[in-house]
SELUMLUM-597882 format. One record per residue: residue number from 1; x, y, z of N, C-alpha, C, O in turn. Coordinates in Angstrom, 3 decimals, m for minus. Layout:
<NUM, <X, Y, Z>, <X, Y, Z>, <X, Y, Z>, <X, Y, Z>>
...
END
This chain:
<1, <36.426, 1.208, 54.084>, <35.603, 2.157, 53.394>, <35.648, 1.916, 51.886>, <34.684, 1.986, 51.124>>
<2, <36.911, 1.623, 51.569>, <37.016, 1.690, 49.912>, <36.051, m0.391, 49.808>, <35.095, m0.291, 49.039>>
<3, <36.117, m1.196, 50.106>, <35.635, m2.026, 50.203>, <34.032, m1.790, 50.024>, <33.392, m2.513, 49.259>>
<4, <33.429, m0.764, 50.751>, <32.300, m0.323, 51.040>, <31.400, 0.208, 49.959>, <30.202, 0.223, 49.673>>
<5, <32.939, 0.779, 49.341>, <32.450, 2.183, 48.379>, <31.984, 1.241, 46.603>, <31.101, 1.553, 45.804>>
<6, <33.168, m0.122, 46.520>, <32.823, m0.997, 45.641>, <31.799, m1.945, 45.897>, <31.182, m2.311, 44.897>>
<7, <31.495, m2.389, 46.883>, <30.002, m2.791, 47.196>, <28.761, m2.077, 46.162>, <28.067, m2.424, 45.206>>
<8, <28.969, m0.899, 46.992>, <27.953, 0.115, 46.922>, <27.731, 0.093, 45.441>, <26.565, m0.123, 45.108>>
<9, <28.925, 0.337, 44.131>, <29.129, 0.711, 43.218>, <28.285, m0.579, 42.265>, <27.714, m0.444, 41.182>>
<10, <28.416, m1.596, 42.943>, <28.314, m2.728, 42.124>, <26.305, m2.837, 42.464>, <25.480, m2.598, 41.582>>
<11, <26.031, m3.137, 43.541>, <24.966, m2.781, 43.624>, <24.105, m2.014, 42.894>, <23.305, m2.701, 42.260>>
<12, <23.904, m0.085, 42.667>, <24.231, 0.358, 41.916>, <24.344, 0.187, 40.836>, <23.396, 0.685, 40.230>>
<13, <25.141, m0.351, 40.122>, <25.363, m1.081, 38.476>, <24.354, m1.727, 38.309>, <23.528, m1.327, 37.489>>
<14, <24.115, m3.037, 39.122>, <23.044, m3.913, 39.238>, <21.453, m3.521, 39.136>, <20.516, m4.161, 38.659>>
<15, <21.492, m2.397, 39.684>, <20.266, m1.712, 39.828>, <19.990, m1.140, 38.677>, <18.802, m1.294, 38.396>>
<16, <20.485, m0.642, 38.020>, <20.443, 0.427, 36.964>, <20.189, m0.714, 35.993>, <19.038, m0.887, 35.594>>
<17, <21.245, m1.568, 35.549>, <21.138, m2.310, 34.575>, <19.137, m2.969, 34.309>, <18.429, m3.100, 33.311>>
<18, <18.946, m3.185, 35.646>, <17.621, m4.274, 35.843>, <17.081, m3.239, 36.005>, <15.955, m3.735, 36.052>>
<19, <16.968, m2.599, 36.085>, <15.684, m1.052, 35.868>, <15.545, m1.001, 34.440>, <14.388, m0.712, 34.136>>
<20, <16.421, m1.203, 33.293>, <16.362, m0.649, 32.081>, <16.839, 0.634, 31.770>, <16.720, 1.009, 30.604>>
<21, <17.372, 1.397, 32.623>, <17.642, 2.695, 32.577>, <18.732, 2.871, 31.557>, <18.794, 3.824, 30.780>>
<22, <19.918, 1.488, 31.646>, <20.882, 1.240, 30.865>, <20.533, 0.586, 30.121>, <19.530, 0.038, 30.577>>
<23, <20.859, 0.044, 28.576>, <20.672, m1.142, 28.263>, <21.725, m1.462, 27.115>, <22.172, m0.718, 26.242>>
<24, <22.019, m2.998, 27.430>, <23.500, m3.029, 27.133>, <23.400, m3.279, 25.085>, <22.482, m4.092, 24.980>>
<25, <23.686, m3.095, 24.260>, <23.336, m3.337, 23.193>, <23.488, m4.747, 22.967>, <24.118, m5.476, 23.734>>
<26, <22.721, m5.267, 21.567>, <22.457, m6.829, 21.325>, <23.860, m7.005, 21.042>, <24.496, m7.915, 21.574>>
<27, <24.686, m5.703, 19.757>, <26.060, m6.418, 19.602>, <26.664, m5.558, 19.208>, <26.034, m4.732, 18.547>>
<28, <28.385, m5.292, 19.445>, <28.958, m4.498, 19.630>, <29.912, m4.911, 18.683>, <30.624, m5.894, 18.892>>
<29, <29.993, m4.144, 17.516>, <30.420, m4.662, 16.239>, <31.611, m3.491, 16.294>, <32.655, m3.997, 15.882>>
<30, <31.759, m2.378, 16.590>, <32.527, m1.354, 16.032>, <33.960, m1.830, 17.211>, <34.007, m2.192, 18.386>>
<31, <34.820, m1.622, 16.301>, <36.262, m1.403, 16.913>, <37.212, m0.065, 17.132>, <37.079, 0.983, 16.500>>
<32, <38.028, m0.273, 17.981>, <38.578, 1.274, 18.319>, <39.866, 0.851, 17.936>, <40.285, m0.283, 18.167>>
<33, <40.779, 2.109, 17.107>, <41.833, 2.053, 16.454>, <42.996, 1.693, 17.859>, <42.791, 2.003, 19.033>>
<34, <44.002, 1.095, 17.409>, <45.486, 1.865, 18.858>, <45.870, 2.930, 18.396>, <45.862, 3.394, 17.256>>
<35, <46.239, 3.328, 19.435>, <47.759, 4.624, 19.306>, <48.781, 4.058, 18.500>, <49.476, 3.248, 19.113>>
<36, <49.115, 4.258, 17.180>, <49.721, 4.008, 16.806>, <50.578, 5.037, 15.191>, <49.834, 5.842, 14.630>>
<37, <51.812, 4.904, 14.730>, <51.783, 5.546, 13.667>, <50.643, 5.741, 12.807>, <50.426, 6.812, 12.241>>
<38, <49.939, 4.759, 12.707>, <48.468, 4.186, 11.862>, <47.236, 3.888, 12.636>, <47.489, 3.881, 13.841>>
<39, <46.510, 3.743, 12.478>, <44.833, 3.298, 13.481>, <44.046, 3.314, 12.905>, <43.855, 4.286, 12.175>>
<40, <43.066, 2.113, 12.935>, <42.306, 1.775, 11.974>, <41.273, 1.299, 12.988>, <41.607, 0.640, 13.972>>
<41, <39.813, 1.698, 12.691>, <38.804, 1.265, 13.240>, <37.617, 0.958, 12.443>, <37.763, 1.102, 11.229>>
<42, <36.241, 0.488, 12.945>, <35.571, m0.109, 11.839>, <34.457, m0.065, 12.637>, <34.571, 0.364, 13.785>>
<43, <32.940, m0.600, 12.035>, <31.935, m0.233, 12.300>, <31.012, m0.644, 11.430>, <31.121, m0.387, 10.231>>
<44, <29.902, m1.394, 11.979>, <28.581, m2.010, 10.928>, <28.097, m0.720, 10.423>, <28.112, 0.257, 11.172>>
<45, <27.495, m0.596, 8.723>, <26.410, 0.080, 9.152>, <25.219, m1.034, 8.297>, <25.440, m2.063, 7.659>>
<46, <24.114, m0.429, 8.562>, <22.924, m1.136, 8.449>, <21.689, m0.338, 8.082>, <21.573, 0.718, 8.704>>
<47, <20.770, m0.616, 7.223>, <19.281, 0.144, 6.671>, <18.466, m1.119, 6.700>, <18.853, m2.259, 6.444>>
<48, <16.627, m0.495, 7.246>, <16.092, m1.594, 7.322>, <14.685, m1.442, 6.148>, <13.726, m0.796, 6.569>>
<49, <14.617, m1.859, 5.135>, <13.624, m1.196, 3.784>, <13.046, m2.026, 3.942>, <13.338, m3.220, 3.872>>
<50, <11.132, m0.989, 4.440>, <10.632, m2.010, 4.805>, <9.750, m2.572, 3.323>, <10.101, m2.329, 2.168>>
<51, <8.664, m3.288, 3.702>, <7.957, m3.653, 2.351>, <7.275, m2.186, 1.847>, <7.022, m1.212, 2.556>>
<52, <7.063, m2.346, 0.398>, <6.333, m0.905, m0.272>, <5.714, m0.722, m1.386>, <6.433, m0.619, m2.381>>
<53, <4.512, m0.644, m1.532>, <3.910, m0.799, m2.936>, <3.634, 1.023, m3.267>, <3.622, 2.078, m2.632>>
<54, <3.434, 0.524, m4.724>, <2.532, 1.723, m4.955>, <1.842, 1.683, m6.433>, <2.260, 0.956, m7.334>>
<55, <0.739, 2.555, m6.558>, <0.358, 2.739, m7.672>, <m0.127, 4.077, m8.510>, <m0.673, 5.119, m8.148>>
<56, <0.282, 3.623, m9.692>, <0.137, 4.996, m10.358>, <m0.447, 4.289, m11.535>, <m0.558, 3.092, m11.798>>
<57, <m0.937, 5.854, m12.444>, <m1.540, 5.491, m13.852>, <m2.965, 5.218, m13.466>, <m3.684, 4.557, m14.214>>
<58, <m3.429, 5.733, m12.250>, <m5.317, 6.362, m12.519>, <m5.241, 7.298, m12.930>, <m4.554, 8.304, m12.755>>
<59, <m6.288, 6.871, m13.777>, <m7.635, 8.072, m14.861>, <m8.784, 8.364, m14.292>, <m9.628, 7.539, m13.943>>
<60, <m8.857, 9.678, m14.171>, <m10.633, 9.766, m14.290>, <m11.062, 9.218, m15.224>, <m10.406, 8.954, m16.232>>
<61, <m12.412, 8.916, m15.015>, <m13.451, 7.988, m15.818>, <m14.816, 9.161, m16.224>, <m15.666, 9.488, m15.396>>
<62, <m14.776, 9.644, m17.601>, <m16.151, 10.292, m17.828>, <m16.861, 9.862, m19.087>, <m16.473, 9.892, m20.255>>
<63, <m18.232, 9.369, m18.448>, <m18.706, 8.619, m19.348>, <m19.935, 8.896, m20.444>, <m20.753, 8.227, m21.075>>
<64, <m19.589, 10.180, m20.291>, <m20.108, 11.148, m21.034>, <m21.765, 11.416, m20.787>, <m22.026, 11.705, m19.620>>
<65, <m23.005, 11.359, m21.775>, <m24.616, 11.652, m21.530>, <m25.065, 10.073, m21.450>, <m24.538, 9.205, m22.147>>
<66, <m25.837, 9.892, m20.751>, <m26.635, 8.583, m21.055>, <m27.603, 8.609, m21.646>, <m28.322, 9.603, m21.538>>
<67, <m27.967, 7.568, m22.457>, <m28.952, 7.290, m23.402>, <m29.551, 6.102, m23.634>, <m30.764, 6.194, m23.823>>
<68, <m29.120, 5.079, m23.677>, <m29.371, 3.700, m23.280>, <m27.731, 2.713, m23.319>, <m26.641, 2.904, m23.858>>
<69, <m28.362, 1.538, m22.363>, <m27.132, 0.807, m22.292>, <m26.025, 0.677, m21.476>, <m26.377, 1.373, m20.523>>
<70, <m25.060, 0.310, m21.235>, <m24.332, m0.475, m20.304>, <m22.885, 0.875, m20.171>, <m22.426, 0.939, m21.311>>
<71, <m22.279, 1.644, m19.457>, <m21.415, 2.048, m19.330>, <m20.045, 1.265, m19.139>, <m19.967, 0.665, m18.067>>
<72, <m19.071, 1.176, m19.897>, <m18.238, 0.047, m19.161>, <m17.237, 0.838, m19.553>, <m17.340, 1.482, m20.597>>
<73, <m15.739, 0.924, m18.493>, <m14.555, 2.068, m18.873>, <m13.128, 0.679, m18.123>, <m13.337, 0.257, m16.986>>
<74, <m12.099, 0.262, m18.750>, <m10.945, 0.022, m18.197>, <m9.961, 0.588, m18.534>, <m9.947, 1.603, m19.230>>
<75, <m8.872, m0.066, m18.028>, <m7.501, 0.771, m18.312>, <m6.549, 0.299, m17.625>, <m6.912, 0.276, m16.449>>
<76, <m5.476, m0.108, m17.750>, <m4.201, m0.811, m17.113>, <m3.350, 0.290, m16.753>, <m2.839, 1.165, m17.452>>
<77, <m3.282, m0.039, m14.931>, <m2.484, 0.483, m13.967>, <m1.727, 0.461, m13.665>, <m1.193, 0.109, m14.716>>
<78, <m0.364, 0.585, m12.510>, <1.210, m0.078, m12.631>, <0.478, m0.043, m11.458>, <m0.268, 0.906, m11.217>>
<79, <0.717, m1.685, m10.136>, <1.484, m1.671, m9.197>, <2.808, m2.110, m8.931>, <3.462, m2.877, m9.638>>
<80, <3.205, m1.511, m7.738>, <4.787, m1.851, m8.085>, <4.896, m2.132, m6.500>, <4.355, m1.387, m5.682>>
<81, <5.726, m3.400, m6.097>, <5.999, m3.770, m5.130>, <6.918, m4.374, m5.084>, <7.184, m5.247, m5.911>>
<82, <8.015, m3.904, m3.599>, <9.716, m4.497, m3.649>, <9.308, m5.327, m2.971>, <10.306, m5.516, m2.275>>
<83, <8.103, m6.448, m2.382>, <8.340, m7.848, m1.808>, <8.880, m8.951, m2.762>, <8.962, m8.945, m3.990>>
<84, <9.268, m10.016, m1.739>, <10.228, m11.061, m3.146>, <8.973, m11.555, m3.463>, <8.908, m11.069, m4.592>>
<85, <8.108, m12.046, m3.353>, <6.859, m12.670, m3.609>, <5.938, m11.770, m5.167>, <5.309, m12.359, m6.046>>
<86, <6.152, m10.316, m5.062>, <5.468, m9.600, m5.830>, <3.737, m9.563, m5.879>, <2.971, m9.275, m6.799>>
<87, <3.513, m9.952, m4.588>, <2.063, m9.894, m4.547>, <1.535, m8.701, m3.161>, <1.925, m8.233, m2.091>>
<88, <0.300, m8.671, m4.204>, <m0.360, m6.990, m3.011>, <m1.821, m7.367, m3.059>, <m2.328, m8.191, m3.821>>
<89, <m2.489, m6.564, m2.031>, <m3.762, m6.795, m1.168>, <m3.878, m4.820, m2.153>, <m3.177, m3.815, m2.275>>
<90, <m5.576, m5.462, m2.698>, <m6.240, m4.358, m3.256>, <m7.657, m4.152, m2.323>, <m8.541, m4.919, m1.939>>
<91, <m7.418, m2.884, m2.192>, <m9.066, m2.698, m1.247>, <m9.451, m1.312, m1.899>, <m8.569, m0.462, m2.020>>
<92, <m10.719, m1.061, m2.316>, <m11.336, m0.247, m3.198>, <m12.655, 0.206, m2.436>, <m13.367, m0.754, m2.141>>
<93, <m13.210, 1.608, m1.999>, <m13.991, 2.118, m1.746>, <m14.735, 3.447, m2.007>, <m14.093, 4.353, m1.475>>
<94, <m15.701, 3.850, m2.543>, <m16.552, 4.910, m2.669>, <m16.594, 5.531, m1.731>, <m16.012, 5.461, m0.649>>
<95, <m17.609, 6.444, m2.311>, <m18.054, 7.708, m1.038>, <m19.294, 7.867, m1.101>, <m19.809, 8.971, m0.922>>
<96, <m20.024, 6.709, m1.383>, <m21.390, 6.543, m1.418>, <m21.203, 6.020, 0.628>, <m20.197, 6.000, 1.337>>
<97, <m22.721, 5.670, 0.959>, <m23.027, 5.077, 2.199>, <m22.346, 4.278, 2.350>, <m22.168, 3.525, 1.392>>
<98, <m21.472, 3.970, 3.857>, <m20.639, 2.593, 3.955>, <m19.530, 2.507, 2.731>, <m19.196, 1.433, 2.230>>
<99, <m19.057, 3.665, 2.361>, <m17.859, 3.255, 0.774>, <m18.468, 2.069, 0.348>, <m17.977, 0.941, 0.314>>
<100, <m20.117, 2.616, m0.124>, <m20.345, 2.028, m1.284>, <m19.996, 2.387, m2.768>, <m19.760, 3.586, m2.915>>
<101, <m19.895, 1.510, m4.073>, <m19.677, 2.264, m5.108>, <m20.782, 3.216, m6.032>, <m21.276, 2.865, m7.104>>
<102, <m21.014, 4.423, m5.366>, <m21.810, 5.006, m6.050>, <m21.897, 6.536, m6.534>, <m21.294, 7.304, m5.785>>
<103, <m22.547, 7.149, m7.674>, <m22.143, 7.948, m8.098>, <m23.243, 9.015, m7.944>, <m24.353, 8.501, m8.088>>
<104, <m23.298, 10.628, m7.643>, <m24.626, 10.846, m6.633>, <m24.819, 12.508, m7.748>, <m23.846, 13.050, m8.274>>
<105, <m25.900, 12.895, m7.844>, <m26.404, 14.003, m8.278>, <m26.795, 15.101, m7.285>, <m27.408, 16.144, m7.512>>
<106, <m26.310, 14.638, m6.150>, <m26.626, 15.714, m4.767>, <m28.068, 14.984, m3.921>, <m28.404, 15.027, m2.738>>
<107, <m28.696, 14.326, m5.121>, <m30.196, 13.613, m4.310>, <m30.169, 12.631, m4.388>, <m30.006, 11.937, m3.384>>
<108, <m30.356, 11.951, m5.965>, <m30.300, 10.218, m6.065>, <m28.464, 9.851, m6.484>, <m27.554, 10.597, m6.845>>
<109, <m28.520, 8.485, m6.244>, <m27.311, 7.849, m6.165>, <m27.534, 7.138, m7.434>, <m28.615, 7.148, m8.023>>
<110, <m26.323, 6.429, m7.897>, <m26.641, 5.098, m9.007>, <m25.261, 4.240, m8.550>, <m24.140, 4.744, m8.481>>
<111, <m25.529, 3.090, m8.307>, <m24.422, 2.105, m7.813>, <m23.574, 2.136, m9.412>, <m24.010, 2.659, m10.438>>
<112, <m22.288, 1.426, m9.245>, <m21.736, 0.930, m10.281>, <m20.555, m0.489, m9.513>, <m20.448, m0.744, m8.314>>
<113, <m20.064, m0.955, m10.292>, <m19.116, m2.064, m10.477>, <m18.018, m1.846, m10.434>, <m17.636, m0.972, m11.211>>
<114, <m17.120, m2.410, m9.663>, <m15.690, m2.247, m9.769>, <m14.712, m3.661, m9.504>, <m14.409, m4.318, m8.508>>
<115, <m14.480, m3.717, m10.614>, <m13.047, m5.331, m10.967>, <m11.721, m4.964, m11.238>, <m11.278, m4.064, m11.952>>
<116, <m11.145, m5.832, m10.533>, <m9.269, m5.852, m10.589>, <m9.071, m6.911, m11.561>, <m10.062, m7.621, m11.735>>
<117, <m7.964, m7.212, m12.284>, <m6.995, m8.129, m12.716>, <m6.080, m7.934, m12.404>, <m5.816, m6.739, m12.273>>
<118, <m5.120, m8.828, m12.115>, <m3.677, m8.657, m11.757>, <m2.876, m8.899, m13.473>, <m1.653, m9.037, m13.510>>
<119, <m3.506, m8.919, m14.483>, <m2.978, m8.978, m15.819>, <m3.406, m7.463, m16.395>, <m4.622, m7.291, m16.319>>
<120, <m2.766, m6.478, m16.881>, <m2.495, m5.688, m17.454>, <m3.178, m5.280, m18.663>, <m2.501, m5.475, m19.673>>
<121, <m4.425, m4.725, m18.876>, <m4.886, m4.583, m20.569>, <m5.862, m5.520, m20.865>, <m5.998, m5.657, m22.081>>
<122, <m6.781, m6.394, m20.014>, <m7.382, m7.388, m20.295>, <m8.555, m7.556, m18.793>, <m8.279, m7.556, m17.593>>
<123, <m10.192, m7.716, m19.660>, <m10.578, m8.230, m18.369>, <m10.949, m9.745, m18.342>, <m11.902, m10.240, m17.740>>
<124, <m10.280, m10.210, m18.892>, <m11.006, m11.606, m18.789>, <m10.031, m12.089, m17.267>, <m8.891, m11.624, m17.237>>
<125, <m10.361, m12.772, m16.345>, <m10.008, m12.917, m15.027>, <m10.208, m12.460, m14.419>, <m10.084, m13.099, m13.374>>
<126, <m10.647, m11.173, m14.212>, <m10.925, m10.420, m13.558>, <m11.623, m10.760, m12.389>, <m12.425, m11.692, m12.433>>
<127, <m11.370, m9.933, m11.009>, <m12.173, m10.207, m9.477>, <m13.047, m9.173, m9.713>, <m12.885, m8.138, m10.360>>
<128, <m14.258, m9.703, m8.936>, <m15.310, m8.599, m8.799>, <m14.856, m7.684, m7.319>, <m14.896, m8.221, m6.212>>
<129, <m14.510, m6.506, m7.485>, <m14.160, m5.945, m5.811>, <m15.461, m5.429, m4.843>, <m16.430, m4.850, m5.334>>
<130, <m15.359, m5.669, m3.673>, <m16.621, m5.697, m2.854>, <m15.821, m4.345, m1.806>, <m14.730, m4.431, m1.242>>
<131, <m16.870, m3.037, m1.802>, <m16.307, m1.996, m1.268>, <m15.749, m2.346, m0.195>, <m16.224, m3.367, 0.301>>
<132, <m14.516, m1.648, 0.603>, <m13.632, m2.186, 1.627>, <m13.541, m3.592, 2.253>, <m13.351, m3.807, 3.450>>
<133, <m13.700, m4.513, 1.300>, <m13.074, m5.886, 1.407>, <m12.384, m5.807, 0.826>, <m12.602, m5.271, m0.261>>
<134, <m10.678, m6.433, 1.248>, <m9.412, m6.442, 0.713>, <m9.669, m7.498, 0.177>, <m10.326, m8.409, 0.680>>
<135, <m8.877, m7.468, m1.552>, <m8.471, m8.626, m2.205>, <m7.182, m8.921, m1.833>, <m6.348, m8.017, m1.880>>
<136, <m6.894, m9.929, m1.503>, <m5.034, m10.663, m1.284>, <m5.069, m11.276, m1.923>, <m5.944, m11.889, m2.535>>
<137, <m2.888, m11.159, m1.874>, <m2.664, m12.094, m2.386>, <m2.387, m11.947, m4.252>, <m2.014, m12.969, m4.827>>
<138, <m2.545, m10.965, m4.881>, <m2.414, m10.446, m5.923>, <m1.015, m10.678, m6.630>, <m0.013, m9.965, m6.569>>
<139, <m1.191, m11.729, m7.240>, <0.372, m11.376, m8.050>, <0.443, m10.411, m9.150>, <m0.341, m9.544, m9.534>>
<140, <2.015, m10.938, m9.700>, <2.431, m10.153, m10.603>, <2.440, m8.345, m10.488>, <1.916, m7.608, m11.323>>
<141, <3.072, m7.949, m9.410>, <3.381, m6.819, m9.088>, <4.608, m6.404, m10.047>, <5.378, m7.211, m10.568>>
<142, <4.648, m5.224, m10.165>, <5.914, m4.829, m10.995>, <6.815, m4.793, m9.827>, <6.419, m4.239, m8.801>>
<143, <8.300, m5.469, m9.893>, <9.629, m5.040, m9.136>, <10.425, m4.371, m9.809>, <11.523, m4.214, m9.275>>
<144, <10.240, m3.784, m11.073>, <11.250, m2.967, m11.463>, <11.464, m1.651, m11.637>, <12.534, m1.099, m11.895>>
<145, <9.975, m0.976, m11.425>, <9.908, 0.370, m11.418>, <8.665, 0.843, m10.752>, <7.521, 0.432, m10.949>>
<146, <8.989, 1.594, m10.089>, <7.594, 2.130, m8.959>, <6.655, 2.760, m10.379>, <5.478, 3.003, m10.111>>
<147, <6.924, 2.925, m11.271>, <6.081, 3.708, m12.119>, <5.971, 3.104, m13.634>, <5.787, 3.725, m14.681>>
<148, <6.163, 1.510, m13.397>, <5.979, 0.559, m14.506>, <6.859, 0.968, m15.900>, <6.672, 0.260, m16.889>>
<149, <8.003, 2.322, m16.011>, <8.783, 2.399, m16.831>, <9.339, 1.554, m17.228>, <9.399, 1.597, m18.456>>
<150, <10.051, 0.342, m16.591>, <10.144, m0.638, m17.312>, <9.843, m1.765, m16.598>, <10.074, m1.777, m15.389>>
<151, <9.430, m2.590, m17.075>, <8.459, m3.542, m17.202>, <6.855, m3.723, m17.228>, <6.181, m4.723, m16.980>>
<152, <6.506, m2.551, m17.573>, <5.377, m2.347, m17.958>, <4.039, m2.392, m16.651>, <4.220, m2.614, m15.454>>
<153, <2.744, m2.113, m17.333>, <2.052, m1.963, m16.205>, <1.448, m3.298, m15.793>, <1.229, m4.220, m16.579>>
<154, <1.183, m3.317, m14.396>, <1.084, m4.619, m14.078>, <m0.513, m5.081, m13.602>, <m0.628, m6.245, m13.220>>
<155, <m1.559, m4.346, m13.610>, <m2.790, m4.473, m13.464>, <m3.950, m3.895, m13.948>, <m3.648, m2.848, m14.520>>
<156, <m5.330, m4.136, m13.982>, <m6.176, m3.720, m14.808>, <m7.509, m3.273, m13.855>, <m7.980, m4.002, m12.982>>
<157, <m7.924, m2.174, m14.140>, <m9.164, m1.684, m13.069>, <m10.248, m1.085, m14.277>, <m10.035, m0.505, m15.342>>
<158, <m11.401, m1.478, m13.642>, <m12.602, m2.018, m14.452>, <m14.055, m1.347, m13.593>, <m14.417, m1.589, m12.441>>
<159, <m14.582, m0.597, m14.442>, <m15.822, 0.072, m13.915>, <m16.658, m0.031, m14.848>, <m16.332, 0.039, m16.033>>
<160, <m18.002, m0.232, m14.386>, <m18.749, m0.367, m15.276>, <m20.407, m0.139, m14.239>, <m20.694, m0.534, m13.109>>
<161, <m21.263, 0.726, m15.342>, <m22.608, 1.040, m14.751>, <m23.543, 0.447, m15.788>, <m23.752, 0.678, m16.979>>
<162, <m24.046, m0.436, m14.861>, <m25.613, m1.180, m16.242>, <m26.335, 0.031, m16.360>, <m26.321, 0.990, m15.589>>
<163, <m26.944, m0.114, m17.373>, <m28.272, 0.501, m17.523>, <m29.483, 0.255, m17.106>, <m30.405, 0.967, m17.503>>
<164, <m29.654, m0.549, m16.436>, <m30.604, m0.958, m15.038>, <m30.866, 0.076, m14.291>, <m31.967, 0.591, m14.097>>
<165, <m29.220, 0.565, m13.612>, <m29.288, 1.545, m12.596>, <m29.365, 2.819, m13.279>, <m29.762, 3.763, m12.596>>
<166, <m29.108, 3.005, m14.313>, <m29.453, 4.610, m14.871>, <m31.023, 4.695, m15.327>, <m31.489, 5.690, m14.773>>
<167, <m31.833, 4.169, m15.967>, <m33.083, 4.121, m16.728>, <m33.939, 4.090, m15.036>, <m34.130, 3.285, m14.124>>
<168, <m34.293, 5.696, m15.417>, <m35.659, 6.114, m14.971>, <m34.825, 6.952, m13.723>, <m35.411, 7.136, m12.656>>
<169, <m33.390, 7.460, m13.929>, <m33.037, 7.923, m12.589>, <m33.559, 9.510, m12.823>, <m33.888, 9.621, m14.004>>
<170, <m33.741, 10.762, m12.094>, <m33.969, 11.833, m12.344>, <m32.619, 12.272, m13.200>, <m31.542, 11.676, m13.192>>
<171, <m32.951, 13.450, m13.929>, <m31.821, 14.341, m14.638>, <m30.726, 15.030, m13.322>, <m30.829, 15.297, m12.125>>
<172, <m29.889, 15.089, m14.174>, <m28.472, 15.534, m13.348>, <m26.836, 15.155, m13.821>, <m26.595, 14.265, m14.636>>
<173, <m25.915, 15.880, m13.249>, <m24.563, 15.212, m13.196>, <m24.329, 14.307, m12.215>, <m24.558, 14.687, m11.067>>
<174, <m23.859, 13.009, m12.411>, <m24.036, 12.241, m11.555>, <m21.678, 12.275, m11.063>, <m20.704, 12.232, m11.814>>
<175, <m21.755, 12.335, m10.064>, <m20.451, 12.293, m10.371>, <m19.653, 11.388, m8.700>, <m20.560, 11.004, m7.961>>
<176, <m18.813, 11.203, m8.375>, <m18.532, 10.678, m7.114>, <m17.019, 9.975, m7.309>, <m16.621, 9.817, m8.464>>
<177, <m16.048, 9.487, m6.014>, <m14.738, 9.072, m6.140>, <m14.825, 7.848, m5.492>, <m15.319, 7.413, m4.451>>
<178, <m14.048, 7.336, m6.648>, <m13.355, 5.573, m5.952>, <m11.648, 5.973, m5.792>, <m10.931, 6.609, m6.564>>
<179, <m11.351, 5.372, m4.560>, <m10.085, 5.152, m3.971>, <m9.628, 4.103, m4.053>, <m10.400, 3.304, m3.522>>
<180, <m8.613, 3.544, m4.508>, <m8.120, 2.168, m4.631>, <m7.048, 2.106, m3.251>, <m6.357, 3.105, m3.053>>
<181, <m6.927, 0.974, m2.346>, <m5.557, 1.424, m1.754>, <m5.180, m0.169, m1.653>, <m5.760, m1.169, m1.233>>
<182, <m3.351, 0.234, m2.519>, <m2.386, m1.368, m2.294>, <m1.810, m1.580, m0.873>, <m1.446, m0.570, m0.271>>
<183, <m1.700, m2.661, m0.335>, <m1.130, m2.721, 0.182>, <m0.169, m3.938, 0.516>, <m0.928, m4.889, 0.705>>
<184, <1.098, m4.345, 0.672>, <1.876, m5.863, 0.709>, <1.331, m6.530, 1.342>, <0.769, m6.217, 2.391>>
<185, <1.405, m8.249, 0.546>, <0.518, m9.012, 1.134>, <1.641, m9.846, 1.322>, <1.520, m10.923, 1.906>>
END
């Protein structure tokens, strides 16, 4: 019977194990103290941080009455990203049709322009951004402060409305939101 009963037991084990019900860990790092005057035991620990950008330092943009001529507004942003690489994927969209970039009076719309640099304070380089097409691949992320305190800000965002699209639009406040979103590339 007792022969029977360890059969049974092992079986059992077997079963459980290959079901998944149990599952044995990858590795068994921690130690158990002895009985002793003294006992000493030990134990991994471990955190897993994953990748993480972010950005700060948007402005509203108001570009006051139109009258003739070209609207154009920039301003240098912080992204900040703990990959070792320091590069991020920018994707930018309106709330015009399809997150197009456009700015609306309740009836008519007026498109406008929107460019990244990954250089700080400057548009010369600048990408032209195409509503929800991600730019990759972006260097020069800040790694030292989620909020560019130190090391300064690390990118440049760029709007601009010709006067093409304003001349001859009806009267109104024209007003509408762009969303930028980083993400690790």
């Amino acid at each position: 019977m007792n022969m029977q009963n360890n059969v049974y037991k092992k079986c059992l084990l077997t079963a459980i194990i290959a079901s998944g019900i149990y599952a044995i860990p990858s590795s068994i790092a921690a130690t158990q103290g002895l009985l002793n005057p003294t006992s000493t035991g030990s134990f991994d620990v471990s955190v897993t941080i994953p990748d993480r950008v972010r950005i700060t330092g948007m402005q509203d943009i108001s570009f006051g009455t139109y009258v003739s001529g070209d609207f154009d507004d920039d301003y240098p942003v912080c992204v900040y990203s703990n990959t070792p690489t320091a590069q991020y994927g920018v994707t930018a969209s309106g709330d015009g049709a399809s997150s197009a970039f456009t700015i609306t009076n309740g009836t008519d719309a007026i498109a406008y322009r929107v460019r990244w640099n990954s250089v700080a304070g400057t548009t010369v380089g600048e990408s032209a951004l195409t509503a929800n097409v991600k730019l990759d691949n972006i260097p020069n992320a800040n790694q030292q402060s989620s909020t560019c305190a130190t090391g300064g800000n690390s990118a440049n965002l760029h709007v601009q409305i010709q006067d093409t699209a304003m001349a001859g639009m009806s009267n109104g406040t024209y007003s509408g939101t762009l969303t930028i979103t980083i993400e690790p590339s």
